[in-house]
Backbone as JSON, one array per atom type, in Angstrom:
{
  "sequence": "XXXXXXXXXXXXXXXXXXXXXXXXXXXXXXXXXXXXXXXXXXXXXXXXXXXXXXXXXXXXXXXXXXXXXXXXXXXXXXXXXXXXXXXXXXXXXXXXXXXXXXXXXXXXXXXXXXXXXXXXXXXXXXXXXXXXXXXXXXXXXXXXXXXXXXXXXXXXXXXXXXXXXXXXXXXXXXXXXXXXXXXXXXXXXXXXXXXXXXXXXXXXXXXXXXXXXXXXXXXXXXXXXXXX",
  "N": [[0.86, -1.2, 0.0], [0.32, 2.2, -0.88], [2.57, 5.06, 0.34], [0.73, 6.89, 1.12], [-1.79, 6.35, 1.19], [-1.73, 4.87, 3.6], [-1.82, 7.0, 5.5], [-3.7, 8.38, 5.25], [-5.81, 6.34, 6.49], [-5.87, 6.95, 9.62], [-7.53, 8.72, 9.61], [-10.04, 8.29, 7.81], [-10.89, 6.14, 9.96], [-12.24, 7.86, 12.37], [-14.71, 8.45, 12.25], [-15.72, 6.12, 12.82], [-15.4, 5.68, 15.72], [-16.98, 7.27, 16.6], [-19.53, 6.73, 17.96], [-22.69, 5.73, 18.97], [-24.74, 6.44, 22.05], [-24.42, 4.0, 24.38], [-27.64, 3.55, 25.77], [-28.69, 4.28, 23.54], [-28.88, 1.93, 22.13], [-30.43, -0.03, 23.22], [-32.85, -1.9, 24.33], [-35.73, -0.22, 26.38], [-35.81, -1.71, 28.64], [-33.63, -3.03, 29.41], [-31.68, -1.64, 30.22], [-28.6, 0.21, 31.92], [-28.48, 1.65, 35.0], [-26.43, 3.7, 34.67], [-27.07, 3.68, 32.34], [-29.47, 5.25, 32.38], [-29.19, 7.32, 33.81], [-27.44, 8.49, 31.99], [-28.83, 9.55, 30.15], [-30.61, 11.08, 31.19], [-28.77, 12.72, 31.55], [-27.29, 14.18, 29.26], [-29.06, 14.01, 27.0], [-31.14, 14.44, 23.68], [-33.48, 14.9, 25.18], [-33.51, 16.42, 27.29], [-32.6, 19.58, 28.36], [-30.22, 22.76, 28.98], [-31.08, 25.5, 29.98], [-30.01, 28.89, 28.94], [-30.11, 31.75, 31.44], [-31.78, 34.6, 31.42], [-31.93, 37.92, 32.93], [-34.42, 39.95, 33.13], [-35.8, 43.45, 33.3], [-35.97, 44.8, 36.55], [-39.06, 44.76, 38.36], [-41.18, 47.45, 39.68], [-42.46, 47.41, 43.68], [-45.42, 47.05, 43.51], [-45.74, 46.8, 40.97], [-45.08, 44.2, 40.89], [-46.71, 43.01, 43.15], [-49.41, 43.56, 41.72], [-49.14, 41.34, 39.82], [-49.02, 39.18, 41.36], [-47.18, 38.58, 42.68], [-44.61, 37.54, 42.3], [-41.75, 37.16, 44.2], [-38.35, 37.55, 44.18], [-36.03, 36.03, 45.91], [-33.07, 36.32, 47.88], [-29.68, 34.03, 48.02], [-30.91, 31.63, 47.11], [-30.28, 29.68, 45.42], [-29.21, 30.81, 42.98], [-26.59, 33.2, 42.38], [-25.87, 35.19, 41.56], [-27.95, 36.65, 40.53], [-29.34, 39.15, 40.19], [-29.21, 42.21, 37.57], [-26.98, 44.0, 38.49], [-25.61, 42.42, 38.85], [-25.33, 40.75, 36.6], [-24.33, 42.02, 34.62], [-22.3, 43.84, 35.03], [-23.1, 46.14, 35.74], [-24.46, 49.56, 36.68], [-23.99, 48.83, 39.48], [-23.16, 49.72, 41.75], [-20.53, 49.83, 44.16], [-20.65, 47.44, 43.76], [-19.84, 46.68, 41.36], [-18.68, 44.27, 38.75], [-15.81, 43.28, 37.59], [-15.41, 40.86, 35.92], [-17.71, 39.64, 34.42], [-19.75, 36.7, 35.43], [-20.11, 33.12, 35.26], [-22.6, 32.41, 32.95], [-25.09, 31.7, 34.06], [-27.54, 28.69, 34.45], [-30.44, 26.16, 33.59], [-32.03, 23.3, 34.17], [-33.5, 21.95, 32.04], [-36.75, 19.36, 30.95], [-38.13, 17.32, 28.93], [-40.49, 15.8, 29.96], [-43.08, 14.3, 29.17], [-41.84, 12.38, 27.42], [-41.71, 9.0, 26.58], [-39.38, 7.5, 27.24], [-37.85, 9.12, 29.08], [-39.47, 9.28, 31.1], [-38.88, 6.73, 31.78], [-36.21, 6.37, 32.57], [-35.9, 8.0, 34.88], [-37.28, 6.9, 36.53], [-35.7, 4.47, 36.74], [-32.97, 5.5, 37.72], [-34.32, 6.51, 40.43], [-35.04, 8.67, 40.31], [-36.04, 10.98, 42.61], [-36.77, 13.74, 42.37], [-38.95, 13.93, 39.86], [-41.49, 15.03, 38.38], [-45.28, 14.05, 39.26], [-47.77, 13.44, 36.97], [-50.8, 13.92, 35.17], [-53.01, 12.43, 32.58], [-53.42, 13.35, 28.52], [-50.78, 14.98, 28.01], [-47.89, 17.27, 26.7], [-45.58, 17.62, 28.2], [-43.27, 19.57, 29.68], [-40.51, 20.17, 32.23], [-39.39, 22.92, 34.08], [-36.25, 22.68, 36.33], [-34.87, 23.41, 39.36], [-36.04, 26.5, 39.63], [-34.92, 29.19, 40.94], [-36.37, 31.63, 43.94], [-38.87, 31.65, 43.49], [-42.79, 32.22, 45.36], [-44.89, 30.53, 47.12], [-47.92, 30.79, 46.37], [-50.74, 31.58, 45.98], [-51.68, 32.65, 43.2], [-49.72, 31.82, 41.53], [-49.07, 29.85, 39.5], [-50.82, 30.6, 37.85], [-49.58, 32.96, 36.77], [-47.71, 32.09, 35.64], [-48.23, 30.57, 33.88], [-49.42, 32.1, 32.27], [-47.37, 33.47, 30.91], [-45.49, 31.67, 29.45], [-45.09, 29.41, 26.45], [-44.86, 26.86, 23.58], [-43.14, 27.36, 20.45], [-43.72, 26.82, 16.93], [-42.14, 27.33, 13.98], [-43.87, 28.44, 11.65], [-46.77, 28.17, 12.48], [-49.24, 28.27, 14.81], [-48.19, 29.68, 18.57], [-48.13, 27.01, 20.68], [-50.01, 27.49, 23.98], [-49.67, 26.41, 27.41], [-51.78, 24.38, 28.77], [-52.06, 23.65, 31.77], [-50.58, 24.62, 34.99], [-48.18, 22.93, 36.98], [-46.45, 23.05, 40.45], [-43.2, 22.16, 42.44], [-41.97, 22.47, 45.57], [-38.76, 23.09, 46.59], [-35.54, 22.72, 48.19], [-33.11, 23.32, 46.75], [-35.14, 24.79, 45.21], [-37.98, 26.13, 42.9], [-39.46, 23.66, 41.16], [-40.97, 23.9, 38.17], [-43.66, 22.55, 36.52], [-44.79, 22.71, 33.2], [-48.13, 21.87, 30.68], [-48.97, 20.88, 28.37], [-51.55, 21.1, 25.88], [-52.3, 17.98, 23.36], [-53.98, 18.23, 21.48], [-52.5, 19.67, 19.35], [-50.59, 18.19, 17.24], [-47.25, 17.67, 17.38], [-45.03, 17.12, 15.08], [-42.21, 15.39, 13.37], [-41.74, 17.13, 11.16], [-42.11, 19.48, 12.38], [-39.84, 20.28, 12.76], [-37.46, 22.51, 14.55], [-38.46, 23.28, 17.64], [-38.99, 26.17, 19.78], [-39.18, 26.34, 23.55], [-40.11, 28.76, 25.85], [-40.84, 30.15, 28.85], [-41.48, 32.1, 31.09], [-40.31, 33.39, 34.66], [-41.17, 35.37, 37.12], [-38.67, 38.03, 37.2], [-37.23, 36.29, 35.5], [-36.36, 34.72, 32.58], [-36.36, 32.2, 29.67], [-35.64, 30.5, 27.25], [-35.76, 28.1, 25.45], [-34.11, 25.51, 22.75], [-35.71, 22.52, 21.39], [-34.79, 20.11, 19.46], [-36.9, 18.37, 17.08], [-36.45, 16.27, 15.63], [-34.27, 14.55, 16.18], [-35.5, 13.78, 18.72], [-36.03, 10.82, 18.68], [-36.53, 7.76, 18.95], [-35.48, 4.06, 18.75], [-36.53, 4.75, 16.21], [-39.1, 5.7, 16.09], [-40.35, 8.56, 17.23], [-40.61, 10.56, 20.34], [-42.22, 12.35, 22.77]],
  "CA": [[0.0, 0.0, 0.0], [1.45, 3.17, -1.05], [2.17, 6.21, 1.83], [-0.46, 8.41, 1.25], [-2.82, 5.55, 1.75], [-1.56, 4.82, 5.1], [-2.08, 8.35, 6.34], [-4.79, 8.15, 5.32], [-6.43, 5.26, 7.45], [-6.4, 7.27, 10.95], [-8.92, 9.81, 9.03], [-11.05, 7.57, 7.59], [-11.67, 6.05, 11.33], [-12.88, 8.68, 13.27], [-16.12, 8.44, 12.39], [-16.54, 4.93, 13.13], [-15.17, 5.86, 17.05], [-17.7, 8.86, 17.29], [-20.56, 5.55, 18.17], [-24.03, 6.26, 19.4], [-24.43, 5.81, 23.3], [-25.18, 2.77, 25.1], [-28.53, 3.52, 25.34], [-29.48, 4.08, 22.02], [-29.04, 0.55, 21.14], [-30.5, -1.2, 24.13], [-34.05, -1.63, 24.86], [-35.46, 0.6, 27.89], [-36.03, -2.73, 30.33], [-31.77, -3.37, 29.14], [-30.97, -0.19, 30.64], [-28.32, 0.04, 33.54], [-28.32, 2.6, 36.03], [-26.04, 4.43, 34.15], [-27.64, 4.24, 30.69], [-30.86, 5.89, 32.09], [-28.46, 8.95, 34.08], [-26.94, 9.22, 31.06], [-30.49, 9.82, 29.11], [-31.29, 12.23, 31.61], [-27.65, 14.21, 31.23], [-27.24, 14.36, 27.99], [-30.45, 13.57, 25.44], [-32.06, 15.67, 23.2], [-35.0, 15.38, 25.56], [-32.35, 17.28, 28.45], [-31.21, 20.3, 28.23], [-29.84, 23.16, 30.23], [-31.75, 26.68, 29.65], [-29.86, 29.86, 29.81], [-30.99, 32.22, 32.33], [-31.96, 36.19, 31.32], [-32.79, 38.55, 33.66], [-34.94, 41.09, 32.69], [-35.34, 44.76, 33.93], [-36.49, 44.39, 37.87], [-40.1, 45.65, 38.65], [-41.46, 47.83, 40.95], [-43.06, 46.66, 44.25], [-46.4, 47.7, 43.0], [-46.02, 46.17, 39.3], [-45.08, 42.78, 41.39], [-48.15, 42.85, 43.78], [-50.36, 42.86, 40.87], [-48.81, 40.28, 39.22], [-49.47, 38.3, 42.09], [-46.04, 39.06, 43.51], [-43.24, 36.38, 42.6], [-40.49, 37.84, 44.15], [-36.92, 37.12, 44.29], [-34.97, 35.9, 47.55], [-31.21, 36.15, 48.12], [-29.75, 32.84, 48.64], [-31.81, 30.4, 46.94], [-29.57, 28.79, 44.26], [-28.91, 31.43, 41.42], [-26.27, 33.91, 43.6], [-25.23, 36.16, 40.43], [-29.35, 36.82, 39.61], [-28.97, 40.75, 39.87], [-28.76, 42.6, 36.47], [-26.07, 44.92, 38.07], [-24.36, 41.15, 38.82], [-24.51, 39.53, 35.83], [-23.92, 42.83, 33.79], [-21.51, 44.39, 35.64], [-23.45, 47.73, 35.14], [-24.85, 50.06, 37.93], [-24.25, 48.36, 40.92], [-22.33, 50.97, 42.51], [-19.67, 49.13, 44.78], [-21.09, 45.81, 43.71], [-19.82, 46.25, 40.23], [-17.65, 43.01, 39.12], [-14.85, 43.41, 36.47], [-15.26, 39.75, 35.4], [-19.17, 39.11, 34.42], [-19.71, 35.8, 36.02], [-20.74, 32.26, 34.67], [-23.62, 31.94, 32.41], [-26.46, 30.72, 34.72], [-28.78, 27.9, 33.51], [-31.67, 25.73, 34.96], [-32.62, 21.94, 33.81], [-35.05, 21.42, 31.6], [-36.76, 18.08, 30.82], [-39.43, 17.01, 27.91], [-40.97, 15.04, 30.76], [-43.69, 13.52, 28.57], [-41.58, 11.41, 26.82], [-41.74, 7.75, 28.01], [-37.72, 7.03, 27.79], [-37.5, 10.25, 30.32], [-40.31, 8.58, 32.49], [-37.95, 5.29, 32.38], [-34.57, 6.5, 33.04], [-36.38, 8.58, 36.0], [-37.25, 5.54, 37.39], [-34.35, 3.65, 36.86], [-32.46, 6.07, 38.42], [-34.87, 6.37, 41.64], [-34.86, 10.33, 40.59], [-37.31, 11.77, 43.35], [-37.67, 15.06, 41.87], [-39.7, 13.96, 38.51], [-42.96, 15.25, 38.56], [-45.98, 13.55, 38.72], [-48.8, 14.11, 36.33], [-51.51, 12.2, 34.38], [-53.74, 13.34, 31.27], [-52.64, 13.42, 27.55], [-50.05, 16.56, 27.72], [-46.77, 17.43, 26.45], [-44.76, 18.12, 29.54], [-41.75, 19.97, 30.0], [-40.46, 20.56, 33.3], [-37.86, 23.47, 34.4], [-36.11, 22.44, 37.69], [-34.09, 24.82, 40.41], [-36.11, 28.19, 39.75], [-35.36, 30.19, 42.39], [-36.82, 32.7, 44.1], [-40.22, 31.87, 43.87], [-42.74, 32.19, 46.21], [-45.93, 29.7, 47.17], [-48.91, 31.65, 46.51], [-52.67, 30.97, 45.12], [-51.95, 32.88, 41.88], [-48.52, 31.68, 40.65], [-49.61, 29.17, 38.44], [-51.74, 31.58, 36.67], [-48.97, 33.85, 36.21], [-46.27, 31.45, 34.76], [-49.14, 29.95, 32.91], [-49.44, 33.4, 30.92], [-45.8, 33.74, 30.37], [-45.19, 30.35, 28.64], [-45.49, 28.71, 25.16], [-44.57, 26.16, 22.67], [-42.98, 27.78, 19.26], [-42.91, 26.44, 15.82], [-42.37, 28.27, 13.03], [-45.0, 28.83, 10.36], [-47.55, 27.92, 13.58], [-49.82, 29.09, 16.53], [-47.73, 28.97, 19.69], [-48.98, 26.92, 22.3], [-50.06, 27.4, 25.63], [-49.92, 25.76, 28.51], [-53.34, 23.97, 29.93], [-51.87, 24.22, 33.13], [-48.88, 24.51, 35.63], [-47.45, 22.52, 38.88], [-45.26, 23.54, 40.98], [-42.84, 21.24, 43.48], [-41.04, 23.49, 45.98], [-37.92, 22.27, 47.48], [-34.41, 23.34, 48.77], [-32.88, 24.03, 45.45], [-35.18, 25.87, 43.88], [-39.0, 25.25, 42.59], [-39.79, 22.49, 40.14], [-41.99, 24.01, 37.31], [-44.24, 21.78, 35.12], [-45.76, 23.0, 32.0], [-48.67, 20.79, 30.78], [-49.23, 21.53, 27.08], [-52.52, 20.02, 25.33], [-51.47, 17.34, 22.54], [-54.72, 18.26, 20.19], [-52.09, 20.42, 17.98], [-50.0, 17.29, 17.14], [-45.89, 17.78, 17.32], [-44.03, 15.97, 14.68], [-40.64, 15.43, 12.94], [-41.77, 18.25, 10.11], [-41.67, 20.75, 12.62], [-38.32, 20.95, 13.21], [-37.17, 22.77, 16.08], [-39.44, 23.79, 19.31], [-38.74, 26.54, 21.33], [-39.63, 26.59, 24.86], [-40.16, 29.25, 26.39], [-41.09, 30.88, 29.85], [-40.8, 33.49, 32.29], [-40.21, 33.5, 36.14], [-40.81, 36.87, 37.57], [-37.84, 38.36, 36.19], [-36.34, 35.29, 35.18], [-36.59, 34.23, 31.26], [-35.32, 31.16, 29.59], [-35.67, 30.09, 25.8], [-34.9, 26.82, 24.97], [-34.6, 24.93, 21.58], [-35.79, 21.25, 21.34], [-34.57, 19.82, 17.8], [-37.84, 17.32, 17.38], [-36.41, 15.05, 14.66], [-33.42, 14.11, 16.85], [-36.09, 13.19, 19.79], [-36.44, 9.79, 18.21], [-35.98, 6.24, 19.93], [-35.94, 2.96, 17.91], [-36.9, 5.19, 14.9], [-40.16, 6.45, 16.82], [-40.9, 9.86, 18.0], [-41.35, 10.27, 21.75], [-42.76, 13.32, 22.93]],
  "C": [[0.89, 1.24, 0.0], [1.28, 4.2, 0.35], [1.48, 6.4, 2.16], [-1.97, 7.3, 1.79], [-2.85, 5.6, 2.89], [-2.04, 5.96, 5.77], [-3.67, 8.55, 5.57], [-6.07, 7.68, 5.92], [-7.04, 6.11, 8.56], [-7.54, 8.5, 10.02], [-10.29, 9.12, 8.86], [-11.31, 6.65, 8.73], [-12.02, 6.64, 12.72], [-14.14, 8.49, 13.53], [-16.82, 7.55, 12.72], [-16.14, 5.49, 15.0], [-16.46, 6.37, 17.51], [-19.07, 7.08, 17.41], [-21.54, 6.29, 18.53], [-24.04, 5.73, 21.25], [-24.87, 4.28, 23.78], [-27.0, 2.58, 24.69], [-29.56, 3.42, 24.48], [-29.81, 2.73, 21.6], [-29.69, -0.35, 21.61], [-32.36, -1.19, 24.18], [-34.49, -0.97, 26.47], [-35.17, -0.5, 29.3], [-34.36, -3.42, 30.09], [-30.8, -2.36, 29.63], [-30.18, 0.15, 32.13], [-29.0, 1.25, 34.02], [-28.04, 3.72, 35.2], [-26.02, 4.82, 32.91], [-28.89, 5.22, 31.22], [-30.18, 7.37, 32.67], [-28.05, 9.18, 33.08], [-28.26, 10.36, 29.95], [-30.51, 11.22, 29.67], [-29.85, 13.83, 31.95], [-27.69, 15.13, 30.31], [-27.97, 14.15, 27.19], [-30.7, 14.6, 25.01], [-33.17, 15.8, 23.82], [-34.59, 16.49, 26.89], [-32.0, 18.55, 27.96], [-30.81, 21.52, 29.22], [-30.25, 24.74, 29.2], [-30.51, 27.79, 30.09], [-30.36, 31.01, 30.1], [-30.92, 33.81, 31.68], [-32.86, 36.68, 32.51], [-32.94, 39.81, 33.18], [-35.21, 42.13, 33.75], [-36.41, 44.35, 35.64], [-38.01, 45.32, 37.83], [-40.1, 45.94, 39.89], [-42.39, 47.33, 42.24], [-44.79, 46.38, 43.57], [-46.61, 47.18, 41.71], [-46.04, 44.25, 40.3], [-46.4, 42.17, 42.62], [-49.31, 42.45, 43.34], [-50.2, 41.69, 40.29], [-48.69, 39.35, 39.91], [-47.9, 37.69, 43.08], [-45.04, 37.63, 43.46], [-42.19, 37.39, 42.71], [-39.32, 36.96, 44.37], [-36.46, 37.56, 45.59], [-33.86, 35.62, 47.19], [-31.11, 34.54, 48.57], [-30.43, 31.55, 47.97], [-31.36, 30.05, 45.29], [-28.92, 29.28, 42.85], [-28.28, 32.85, 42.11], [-26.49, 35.2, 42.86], [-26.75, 36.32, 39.62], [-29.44, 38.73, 39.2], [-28.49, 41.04, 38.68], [-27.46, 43.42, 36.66], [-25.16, 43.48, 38.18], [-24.02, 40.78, 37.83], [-24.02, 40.66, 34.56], [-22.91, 43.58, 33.84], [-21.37, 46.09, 35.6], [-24.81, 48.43, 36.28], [-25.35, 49.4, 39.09], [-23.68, 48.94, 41.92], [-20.82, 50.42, 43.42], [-19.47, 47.91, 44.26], [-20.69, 45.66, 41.95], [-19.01, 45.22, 39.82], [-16.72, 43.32, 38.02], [-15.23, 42.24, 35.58], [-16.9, 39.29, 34.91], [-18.71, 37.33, 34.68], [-20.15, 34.53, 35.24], [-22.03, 32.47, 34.16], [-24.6, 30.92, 33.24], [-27.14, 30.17, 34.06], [-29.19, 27.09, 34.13], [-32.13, 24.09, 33.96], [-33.4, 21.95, 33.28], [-35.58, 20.32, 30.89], [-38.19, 18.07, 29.95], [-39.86, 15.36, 29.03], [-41.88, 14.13, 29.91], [-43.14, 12.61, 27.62], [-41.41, 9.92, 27.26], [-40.23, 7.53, 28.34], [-37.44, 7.56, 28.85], [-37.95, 9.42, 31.65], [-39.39, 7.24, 33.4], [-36.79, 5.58, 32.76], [-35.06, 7.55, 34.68], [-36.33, 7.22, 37.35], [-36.81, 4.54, 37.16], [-33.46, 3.85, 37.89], [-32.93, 6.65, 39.88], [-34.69, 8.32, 41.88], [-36.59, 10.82, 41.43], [-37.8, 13.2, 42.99], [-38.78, 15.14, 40.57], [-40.88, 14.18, 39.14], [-43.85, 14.25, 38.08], [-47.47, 14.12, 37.96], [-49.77, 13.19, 35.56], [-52.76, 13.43, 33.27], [-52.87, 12.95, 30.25], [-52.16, 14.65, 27.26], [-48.93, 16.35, 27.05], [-46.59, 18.13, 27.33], [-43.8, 18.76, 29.5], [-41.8, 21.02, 31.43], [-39.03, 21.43, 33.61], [-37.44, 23.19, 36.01], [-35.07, 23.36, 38.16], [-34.6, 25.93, 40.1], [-36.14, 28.79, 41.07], [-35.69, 31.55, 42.46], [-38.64, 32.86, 43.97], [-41.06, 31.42, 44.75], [-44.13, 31.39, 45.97], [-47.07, 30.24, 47.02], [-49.87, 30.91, 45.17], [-52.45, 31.37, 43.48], [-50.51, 32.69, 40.72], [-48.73, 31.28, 39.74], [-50.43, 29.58, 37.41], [-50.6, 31.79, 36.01], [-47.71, 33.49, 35.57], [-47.01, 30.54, 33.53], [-48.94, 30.82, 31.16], [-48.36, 33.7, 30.24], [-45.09, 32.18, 29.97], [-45.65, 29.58, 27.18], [-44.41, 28.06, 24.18], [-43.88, 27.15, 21.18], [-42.55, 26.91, 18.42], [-43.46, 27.27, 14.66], [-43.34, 28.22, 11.88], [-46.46, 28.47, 10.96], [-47.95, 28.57, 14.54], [-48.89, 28.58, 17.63], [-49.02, 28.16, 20.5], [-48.75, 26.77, 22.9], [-49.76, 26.3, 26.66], [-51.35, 25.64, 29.07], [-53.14, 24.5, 31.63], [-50.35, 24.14, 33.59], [-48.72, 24.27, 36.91], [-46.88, 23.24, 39.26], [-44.76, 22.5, 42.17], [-42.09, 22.04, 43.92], [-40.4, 22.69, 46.67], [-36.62, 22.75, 47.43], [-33.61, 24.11, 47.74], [-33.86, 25.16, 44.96], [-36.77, 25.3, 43.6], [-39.12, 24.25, 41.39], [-40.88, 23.29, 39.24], [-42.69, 23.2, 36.02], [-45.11, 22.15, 34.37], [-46.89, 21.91, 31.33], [-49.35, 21.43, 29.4], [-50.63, 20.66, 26.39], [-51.66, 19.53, 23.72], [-52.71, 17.54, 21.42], [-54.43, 18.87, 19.3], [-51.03, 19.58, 18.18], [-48.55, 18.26, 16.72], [-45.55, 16.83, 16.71], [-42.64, 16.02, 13.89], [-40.59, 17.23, 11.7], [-41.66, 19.66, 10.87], [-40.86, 21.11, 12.84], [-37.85, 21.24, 14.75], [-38.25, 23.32, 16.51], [-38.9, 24.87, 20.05], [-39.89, 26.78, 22.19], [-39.42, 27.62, 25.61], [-41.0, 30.19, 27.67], [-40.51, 31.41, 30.84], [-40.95, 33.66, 33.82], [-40.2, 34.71, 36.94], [-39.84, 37.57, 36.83], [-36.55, 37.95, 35.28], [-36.82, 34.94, 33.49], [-36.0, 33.57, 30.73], [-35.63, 30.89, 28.33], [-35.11, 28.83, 25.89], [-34.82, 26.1, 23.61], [-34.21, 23.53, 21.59], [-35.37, 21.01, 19.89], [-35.77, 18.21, 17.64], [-37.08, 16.0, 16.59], [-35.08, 14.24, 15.24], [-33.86, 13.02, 18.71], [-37.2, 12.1, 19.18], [-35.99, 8.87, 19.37], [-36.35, 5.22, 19.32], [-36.8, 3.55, 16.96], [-38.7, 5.57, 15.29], [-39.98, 7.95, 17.44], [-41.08, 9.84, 19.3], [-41.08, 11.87, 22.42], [-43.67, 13.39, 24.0]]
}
């Protein structure tokens, strides 16, 4: 075989290395431990939102709005616009703007999610029942337990695909706990999601928290099925 061939070789096997994970190949009831954490690290049904904070309201705008306010301390340190901007905070300004904050978010209604949940003996998955499309953001902090939250994260949430009506949210949980609250979106499935739409974004708003996310649908396959 002449040189150039040879040098050749390590090129032409890269692509066999780059493999698909464990998981992919296994059936869900074949799934260790650490195929279903992996699901829920890394999948296209996983991903990790990042965080915007928008301009702070006044007490008085947040009262009406049924008052989610923001507490110091509760899992997101660098939430302050003069923090993460490093722009009129007077003493508190930082030279270095700080890590890129971001918050879990999970296409809960998919069944693989449901199974690597409970594989992995994850106690924070929400429970829910109905035919929805789920997606759940976990650690928001700063919000507070009150009668009209769920309205008001209701209103500030929706589905996007392009050349389409967003949609809403039917309704919205909430699981509060040391981290941070658990928010579950609960989307109705009578405007069918499928591979033609492409990407999804997700987006909603936490008091003055805002998060975008983009699902890529045709990648949230499993054994050449859809799961949603």
């Amino acid at each position: 075989m002449c040189p150039r061939v040879w040098r050749l070789l390590p090129m032409l096997a890269i692509p066999l290395m780059a493999a698909d994970p464990t998981w992919k190949t296994k059936d869900v009831t074949q799934w260790t431990k650490a195929d279903a954490q992996e699901v829920l690290d890394s999948s296209p049904w996983v991903q990790r939102a990042e965080v915007t904070v928008l301009p702070q309201r006044s007490e008085a705008q947040m009262r009406g709005a049924g008052r989610m306010g923001m507490t110091k301390g509760t899992g997101l340190e660098a939430l302050e616009p003069s923090i993460l901007t490093g722009v009129g905070g007077g003493n508190r300004l930082v030279k270095k703007p700080p890590t890129r904050q971001t918050l879990p978010v999970r296409w809960e209604s998919a069944s693989l999610i449901r199974s690597a949940e409970l594989k992995t003996g994850d106690g924070r998955a929400p429970a829910w029942d109905g035919e929805y499309y789920v997606v759940a953001v976990y650690n928001v902090p700063g919000l507070e337990d009150q009668r009209m939250l769920p309205v008001e994260l209701k209103r500030g949430a929706f589905l996007k695909r392009s050349g389409k009506k967003n949609l809403k949210p039917a309704r919205v949980d909430l699981l509060f706990e040391e981290k941070g609250a658990t928010v579950v979106f609960l989307f109705p499935r009578t405007d069918e999601i499928t591979t033609q739409d492409g990407r999804i974004w997700f987006v909603a708003q936490f008091g003055p928290l805002f998060v975008e996310q983009i699902f890529n649908v045709p990648e949230m396959q499993f054994h050449g099925k859809i799961e949603l």
